[in-house]
N, C-alpha and C positions, 0 to 999 in steps of 0.2 A: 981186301982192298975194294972188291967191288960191292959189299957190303956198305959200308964207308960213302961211296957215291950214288947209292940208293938211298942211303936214310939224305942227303944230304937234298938229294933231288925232291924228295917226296915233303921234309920238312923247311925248304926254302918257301917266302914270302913271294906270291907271284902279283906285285907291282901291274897296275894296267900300262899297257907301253901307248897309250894316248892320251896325248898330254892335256888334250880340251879336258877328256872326263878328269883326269885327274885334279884340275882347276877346278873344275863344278865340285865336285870333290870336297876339295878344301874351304869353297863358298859355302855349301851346305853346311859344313861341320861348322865353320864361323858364325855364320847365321843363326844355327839352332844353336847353339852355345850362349852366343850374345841375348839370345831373343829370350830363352831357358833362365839366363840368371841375369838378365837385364844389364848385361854391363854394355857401359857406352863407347860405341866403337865411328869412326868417320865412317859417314853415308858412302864418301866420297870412294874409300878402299874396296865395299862391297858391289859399289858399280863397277869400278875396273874388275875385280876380281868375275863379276857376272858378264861384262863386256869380252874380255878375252876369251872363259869359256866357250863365249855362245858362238865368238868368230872363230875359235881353234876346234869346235867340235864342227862346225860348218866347213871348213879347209879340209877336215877328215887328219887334222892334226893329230 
């Protein structure tokens, strides 16, 4: 059994538990995705998406 919760511990996904980075994150990955194979995305979504970031990594969110 405790076999069992060492493999379990060792091969879990360790998720950042802040939530700014994690938004920056998923802007980048947007970003360079959209930018990479040029598809057309709202300006408007990459703003928010880069506005929240920048205030949720600022708050220490």
């Amino acid at each position: 059994m405790h076999q069992t919760l060492r493999w379990e511990r060792i091969h879990h996904m360790n998720f950042t538990k802040n939530i700014g980075m994690l938004v920056l994150a998923i802007f980048l990955i947007v970003y360079g995705v959209t930018t990479a194979f040029t598809i057309a995305t709202p300006i408007i979504l990459l703003g928010i998406l880069a506005l929240a970031a920048g205030i949720l990594i600022l708050l220490g969110k």
